[in-house]
PAKOLRO-764261 format. One record per residue: x, y, z of N, C-alpha, C in turn. Coordinates in steps of 0.2 Angstrom, whole numbers, padded with zeros to 4 digits, always signed. Last residue first. Layout:
N
XYZXYZXYZ;...
***
This chain:
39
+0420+0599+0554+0423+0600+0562+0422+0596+0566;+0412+0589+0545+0419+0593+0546+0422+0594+0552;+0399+0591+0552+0401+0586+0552+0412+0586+0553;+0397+0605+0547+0397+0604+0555+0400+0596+0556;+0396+0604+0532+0399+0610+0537+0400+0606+0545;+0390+0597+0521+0394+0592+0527+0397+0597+0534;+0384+0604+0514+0378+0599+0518+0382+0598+0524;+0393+0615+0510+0387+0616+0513+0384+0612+0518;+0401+0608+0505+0404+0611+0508+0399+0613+0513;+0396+0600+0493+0396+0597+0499+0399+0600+0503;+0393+0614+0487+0388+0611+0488+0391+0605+0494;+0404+0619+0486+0399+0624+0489+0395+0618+0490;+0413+0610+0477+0415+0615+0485+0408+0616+0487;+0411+0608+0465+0408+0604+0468+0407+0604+0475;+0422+0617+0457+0414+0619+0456+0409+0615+0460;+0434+0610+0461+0432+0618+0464+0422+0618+0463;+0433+0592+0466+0432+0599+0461+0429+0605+0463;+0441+0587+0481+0432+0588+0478+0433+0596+0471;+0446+0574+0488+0447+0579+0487+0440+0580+0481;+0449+0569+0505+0443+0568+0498+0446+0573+0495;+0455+0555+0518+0456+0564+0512+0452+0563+0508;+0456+0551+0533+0450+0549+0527+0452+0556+0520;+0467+0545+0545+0465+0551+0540+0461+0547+0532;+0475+0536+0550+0468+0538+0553+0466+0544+0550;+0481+0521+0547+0480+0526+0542+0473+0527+0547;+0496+0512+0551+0489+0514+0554+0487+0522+0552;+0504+0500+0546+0504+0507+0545+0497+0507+0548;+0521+0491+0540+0514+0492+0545+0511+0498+0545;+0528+0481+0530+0528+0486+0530+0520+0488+0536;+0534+0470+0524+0540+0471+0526+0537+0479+0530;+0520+0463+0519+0528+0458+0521+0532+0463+0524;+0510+0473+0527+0512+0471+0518+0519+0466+0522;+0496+0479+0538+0501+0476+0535+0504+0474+0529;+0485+0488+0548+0484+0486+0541+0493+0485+0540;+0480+0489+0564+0485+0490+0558+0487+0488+0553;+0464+0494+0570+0467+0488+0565+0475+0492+0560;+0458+0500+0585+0461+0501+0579+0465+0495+0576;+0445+0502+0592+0449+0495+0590+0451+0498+0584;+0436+0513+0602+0436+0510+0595+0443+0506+0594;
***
């Protein structure tokens, strides 16, 4: 896969991290569907 480094005038970055973050009470439930995908 073809990684694209995304640029600004003075700055370069290759961002390979996607973060979510998920209210406590909303854990169990996409915790459960996404379990194996995660790993």
């Amino acid at each position: 896969m073809a990684q694209k480094a995304n640029s600004l005038s003075h700055t370069k970055w290759l961002c390979k991290y996607h973060i979510v973050f998920t209210p406590k009470y909303r854990r169990k439930i996409i915790y459960g569907q996404y379990k194996e995908s995660i790993r």
